[in-house]
LUMVODREN-710051 format. One record per atom (N, C-alpha, C): x, y, z; residue in one letter. Coordinates in steps of 0.001 Angstrom, whole numbers, plus 524288, in hexadecimal, padded with zeros to 5 digits. Example, Ala and Ser with C-alpha at 12.3 -4.5 7.8 and 13.67 -1.06 7.14 Angstrom:
// LUMVODREN-710051
833867E9C681E78a8300C7EE6C81E78a833907F31C81E78a832327F73681BA8s835667FBDC81BE4s832648001E81EBEs
***
This chain:
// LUMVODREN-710051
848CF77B617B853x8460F780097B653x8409B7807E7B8BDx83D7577B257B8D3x8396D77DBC7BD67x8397A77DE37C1D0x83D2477C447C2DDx83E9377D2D7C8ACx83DEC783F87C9E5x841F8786F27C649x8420C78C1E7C4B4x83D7F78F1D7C61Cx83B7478CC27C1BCx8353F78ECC7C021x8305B78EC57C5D0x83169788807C712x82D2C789427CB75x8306A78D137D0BBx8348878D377D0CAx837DA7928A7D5B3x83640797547D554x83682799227CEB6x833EE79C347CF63x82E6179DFD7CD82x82B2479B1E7CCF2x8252579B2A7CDC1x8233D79B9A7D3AFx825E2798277D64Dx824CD798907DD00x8268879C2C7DF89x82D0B79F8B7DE9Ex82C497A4597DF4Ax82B6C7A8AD7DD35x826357A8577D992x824017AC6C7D605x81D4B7AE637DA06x81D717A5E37DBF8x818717A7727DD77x818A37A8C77E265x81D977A7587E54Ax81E447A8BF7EA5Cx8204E7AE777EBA4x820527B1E07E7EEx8213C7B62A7E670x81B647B9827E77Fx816D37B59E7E56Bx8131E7B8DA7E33Ex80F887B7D17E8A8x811077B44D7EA8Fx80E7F7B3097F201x80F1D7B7197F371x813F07B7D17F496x814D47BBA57F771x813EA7C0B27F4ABx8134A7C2B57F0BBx8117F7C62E7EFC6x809DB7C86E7F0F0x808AE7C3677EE13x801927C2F67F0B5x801007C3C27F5CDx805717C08F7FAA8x804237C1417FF41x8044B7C7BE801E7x8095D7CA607FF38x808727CEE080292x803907D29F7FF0Dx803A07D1DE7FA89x7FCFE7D5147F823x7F9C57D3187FBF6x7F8AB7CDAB7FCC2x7F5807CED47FF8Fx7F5687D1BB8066Fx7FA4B7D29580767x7F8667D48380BF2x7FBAC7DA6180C5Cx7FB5A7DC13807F9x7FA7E7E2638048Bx7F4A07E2AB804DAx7F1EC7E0248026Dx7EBDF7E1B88033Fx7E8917DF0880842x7EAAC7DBAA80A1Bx7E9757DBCD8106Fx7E97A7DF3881318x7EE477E275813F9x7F11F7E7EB8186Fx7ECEF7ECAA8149Bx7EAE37EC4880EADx7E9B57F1AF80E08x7E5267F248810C2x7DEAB7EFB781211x7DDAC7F2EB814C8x7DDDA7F4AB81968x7E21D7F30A81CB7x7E47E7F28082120x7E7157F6EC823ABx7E8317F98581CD3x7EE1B800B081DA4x7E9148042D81FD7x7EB158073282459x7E89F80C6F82492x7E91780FC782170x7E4408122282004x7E508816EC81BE6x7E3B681B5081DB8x7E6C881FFC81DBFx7E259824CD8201Ex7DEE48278E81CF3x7DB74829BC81F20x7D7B582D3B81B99x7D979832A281B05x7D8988347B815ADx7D97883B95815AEx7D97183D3B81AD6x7D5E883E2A81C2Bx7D3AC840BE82205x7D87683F91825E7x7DA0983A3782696x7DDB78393682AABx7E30A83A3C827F1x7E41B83BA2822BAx7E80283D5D81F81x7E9578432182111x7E7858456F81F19x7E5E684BCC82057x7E62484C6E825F2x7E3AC848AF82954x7E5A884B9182ED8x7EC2584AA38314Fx7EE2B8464582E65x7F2748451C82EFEx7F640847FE82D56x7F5C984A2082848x7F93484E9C824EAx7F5068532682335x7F4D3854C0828C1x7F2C985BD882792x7F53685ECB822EAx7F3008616881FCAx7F3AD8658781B10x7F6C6863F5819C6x7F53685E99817C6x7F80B85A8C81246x7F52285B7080D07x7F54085C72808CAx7F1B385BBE80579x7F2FA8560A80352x7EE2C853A27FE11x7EF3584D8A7FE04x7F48284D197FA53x7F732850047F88Ex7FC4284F417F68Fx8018984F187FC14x7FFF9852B77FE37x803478529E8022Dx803F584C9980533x7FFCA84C598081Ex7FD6684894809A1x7FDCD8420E807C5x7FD24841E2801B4x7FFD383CF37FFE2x8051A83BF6800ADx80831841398000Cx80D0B84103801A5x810F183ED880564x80C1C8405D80892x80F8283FAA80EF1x80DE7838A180F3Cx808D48380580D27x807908332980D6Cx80B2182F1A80B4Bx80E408303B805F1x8129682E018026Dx8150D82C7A803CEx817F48318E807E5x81D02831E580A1Bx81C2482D7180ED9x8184682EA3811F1x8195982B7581660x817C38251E814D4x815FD823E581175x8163281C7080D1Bx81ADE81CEF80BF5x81D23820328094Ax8220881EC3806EEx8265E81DB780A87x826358216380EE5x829FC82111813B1x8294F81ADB81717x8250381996816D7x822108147381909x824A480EAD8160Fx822CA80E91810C1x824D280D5580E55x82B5F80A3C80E9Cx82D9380F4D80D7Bx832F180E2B80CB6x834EE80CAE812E2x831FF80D47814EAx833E380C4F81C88x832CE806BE81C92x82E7F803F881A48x82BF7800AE81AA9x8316F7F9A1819B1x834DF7FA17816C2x837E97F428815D2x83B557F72581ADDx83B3B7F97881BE4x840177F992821D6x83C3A7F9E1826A8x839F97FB31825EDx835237FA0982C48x832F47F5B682CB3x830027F3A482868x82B387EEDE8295Dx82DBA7E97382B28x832BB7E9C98296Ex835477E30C829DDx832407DFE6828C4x835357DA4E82A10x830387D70B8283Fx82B907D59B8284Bx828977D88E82E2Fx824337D99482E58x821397D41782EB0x820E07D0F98337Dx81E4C7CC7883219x818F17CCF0830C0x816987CF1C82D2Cx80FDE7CFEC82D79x80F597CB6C827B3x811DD7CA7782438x810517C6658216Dx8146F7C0E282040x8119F7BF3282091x814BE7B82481D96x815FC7B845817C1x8191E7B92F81611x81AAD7BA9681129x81E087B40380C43x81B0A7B3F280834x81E097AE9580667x8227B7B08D8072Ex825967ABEC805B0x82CA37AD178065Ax82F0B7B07180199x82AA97B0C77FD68x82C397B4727F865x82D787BBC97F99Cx82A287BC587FEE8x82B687C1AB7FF7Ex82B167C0E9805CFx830A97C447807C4x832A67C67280CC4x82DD77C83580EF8x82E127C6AC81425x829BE7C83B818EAx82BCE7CF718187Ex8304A7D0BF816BFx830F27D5ED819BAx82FE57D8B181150x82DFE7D6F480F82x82D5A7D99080967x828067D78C80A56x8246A7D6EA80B4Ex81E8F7D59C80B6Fx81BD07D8F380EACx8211D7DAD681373x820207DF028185Dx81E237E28A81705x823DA7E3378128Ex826047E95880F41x820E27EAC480C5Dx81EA87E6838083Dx81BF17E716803FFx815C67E97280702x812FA7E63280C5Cx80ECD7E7AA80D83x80E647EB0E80F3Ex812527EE03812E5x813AC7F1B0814F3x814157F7C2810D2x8172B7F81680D53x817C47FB9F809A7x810747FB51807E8x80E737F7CD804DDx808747F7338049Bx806EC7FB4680626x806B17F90380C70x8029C7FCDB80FE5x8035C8015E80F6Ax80800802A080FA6x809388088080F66x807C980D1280A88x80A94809888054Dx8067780C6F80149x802A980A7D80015x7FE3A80888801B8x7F7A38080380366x7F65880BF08060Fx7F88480CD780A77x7F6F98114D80D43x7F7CB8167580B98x7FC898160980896x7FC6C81AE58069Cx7F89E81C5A801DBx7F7958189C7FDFFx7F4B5818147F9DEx7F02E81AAC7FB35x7EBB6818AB80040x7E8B6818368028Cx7E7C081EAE8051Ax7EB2181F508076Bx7EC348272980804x7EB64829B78038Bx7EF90827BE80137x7EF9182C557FAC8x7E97782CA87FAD3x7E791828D17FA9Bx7E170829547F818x7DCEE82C297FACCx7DE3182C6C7FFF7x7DC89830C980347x7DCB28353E8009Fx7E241836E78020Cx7E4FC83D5E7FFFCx7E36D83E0C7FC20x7E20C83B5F7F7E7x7DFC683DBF7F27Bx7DA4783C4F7F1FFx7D76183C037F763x7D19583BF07F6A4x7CE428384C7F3D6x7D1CC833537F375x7D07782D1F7F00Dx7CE8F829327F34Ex7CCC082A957F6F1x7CCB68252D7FB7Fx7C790820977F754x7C91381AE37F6CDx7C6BF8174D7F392x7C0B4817947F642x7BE2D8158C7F53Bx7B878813CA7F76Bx7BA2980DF67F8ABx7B4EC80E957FE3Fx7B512808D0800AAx7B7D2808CE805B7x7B826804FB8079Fx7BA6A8044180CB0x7C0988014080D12x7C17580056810AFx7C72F800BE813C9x7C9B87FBDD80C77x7C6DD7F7A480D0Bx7C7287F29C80A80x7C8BE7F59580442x7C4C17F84A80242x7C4487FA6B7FE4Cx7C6B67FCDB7FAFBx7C8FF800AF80059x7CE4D8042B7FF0Fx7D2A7800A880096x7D4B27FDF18013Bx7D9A27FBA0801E3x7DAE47F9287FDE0x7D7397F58B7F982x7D7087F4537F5E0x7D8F47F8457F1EBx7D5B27FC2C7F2CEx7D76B7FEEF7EDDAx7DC66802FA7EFDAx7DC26803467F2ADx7E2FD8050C7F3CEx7E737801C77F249x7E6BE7FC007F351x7E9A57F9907F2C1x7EB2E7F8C47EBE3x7E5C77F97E7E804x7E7207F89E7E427x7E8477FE807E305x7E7C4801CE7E3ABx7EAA0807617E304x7F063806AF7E547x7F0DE804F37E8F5x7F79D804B07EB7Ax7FB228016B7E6EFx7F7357FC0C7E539x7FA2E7F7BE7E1D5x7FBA17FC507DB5Cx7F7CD7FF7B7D975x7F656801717D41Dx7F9BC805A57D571x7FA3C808147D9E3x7FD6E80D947D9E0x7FB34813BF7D70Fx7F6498113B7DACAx7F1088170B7D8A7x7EC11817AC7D9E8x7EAEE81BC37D9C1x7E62981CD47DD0Dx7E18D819557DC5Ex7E002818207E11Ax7DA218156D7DEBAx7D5B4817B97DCEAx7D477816617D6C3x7CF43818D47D54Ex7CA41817AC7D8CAx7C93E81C707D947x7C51F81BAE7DC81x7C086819AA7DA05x7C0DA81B577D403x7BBA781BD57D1A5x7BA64815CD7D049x7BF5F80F5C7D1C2x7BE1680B557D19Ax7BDD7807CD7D6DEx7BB60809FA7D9E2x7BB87808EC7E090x7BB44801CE7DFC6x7BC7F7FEB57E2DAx7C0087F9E47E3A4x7B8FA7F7967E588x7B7FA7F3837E26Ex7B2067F02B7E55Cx7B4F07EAE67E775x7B40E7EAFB7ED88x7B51E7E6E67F025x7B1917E2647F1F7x7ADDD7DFBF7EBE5x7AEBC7DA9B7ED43x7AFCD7D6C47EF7Bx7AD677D2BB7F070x7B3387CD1E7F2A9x7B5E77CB197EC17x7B3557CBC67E823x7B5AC7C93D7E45Ax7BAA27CD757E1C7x7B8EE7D2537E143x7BD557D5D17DE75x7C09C7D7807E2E0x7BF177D5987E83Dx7C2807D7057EC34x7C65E7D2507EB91x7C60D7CFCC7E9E1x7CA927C9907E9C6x7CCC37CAE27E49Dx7CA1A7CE2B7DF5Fx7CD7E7CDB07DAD2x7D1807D34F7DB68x7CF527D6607E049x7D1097DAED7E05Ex7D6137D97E7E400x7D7407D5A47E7E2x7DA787D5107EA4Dx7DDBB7D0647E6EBx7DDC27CE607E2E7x7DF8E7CD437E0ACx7E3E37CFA67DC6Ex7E15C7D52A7DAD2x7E2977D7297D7EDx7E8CA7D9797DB50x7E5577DC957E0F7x7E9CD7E00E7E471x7EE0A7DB1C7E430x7EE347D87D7E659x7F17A7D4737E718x7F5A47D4EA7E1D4x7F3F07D42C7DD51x7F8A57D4A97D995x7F99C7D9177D798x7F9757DD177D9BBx7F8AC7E3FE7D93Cx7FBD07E2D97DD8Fx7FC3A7E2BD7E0E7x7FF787E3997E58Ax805A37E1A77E3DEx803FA7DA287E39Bx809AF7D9D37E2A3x80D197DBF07DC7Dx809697DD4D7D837x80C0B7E07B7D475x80E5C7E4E77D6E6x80CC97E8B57DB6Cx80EF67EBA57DBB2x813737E9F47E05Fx8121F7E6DD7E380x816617E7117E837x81B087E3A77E3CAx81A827E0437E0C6x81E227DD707DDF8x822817E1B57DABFx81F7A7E5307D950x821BB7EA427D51Dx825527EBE97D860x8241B7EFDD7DD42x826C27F0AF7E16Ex82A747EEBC7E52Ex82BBD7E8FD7E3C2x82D057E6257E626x8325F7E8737E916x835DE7E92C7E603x83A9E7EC567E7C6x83B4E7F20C7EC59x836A07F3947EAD0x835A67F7197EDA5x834487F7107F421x8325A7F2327F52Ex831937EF737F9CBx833A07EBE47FAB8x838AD7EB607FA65x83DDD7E8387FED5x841D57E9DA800F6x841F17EF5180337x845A37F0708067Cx848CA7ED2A80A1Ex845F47E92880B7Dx8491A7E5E780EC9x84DD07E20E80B99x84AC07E2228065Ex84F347DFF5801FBx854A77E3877FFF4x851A87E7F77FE51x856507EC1B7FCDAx858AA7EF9E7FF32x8567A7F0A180543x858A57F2698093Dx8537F7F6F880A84x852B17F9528100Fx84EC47FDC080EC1x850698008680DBEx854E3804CD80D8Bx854B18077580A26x851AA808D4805ACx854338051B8026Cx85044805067FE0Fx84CD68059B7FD4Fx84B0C801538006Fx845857FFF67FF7Ax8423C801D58028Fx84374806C480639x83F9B80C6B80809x83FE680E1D80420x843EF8100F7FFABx84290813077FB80x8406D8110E7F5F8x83EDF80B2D7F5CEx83C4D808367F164x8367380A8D7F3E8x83523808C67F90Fx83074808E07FAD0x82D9080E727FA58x83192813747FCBAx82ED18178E7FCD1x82D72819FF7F78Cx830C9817B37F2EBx82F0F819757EDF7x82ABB8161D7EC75x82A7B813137ECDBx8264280FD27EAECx821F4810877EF52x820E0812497F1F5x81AA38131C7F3D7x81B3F81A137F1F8x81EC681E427F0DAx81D54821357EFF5x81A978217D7E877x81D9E81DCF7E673x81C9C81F2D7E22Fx8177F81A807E191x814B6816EE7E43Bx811CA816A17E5CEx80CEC819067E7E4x80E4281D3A7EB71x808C5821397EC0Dx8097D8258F7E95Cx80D83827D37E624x80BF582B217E2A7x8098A829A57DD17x809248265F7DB71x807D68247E7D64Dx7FEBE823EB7DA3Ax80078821D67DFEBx7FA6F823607E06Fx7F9A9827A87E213x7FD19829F07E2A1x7FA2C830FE7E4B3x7F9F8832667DFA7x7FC698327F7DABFx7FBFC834AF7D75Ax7F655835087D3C6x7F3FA82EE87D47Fx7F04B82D217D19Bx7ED2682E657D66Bx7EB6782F2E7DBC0x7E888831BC7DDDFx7E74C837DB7DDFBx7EBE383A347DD21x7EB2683FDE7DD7Cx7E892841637D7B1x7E7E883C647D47Bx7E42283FDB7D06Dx7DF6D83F7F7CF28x7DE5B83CF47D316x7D8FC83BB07D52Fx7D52183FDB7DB1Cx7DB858422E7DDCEx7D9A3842F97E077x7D5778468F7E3ECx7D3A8844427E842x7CDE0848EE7E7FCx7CF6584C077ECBBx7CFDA851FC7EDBAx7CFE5853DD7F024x7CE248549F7F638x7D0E18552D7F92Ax7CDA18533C7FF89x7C9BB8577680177x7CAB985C397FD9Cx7C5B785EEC7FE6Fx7BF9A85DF27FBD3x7C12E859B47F7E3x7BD12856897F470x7BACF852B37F6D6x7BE1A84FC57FB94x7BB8684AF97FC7Fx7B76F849947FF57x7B3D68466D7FE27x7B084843A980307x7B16C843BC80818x7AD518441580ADAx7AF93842D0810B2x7B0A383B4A81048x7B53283AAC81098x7B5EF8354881255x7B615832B7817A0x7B48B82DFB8188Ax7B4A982BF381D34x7BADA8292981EC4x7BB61829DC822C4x7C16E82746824C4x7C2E9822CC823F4x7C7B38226C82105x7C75D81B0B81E3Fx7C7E68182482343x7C6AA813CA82243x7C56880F08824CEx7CB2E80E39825FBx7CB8580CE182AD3x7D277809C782C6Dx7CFC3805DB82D42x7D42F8032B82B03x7D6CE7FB7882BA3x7D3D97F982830BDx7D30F7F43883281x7D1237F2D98394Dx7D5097EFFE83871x7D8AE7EDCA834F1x7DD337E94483654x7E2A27EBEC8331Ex7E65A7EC2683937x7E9F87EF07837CDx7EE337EC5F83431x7F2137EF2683260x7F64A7ED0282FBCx7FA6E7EA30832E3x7FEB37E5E582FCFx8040B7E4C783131x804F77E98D834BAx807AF7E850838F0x80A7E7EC4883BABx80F907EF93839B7x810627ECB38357Dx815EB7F0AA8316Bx812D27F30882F3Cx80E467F11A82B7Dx80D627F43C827B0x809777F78B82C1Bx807267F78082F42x805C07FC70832B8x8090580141832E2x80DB77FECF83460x81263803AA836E9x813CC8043B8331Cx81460802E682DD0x815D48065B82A5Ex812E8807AB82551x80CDA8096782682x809C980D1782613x80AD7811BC82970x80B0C811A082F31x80DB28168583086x81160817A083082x814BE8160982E6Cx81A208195682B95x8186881D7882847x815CD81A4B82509x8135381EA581F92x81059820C9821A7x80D19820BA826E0x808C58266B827EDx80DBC82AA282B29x80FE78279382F34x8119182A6E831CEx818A882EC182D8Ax81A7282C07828CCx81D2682DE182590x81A96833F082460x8151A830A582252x8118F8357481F67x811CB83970822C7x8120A83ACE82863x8105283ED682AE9x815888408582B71x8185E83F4682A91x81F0C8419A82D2Cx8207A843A2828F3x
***
């Protein structure tokens, strides 16, 4: 019987390795995603308004997405414990990026962009991506070294509550893709509508806004999967 017991304590905790390991490099890759700005939004989708516009943005994550367990394969970009598949750690960082980036748009289109720089906003995207809602602006994120360690503490088990919840939803390679293009594309859509929803009632008009300055891009690029399939979802969005 403890034999039992200690089998499965070791794969409870070897469960939870591998879960910590890919959070953490979920919030490694976030400030890493390109994001575009309104400005480079709008020139991309001429006489879009921001409903339209989130739309196309949806569509082309969701299309990304569900493309994503039949394209990425195993993807050698991480060392994964033996508790989770090199090609489900692929799946999991990969899907990430994609609704981050989209998260990260929405907030454009509805005239929410966070305060602070590249570091600043990735944080709080990320805990908006984990919560599934807009970030209040009116509690902007203080980056510390000390609440920056309780704050990456926190993402870390915000992340795997949610990638754990989802879990099913990201193994196509288990249940075949089929499927699991259509677990994925529902779940990042019903994913960015629950944040477009809680953004659009906030949102500020682009004839209201500030002149803003052009966000800051990344200097260190992404995995080469999760690169190419960020442009799935831009290049989806435009088709």
């Amino acid at each position: 019987m403890q034999a039992v017991r200690n089998g499965v304590r070791k794969g409870r905790d070897s469960v939870r390795a591998a879960g910590l390991h890919v959070a953490d490099r979920i919030i490694e890759n976030a400030p890493r995603v390109p994001v575009r700005d309104l400005a480079t939004l709008r020139a991309q989708f001429p006489g879009l308004g921001p409903d339209q516009l989130a739309d196309k943005l949806i569509a082309g994550a969701a299309n990304a997405t569900s493309a994503v367990g039949a394209g990425i394969g195993a993807a050698a970009m991480l060392p994964v414990p033996p508790a989770m598949p090199a090609e489900l750690a692929a799946e999991i960082t990969a899907v990430a990026a994609i609704e981050l980036k989209l998260v990260a748009e929405l907030h454009e289109v509805y005239g929410l962009r966070p305060p602070g720089g590249l570091k600043d906003r990735s944080l709080a995207f990320l805990a908006a991506w984990t919560e599934e809602r807009g970030v209040d602006l009116t509690k902007p994120a203080t980056l510390n070294a000390a609440l920056g360690l309780q704050m990456r503490r926190e993402l870390r088990q915000q992340i795997m509550k949610r990638t754990f919840r989802n879990l099913p939803n990201l193994m196509p390679f288990m249940v075949g893709a089929a499927v699991g293009a259509v677990m994925n594309r529902r779940d990042t859509r019903k994913v960015a509508e629950k944040v477009r929803a809680d953004l659009r009632r906030r949102a500020v008009a682009w004839d209201a806004l500030p002149q803003l300055p052009p966000l800051e891009q990344p200097a260190q690029p992404l995995p080469e999967a999760i690169a190419a399939a960020l442009e799935v979802a831009d290049q989806d969005a435009k088709d």
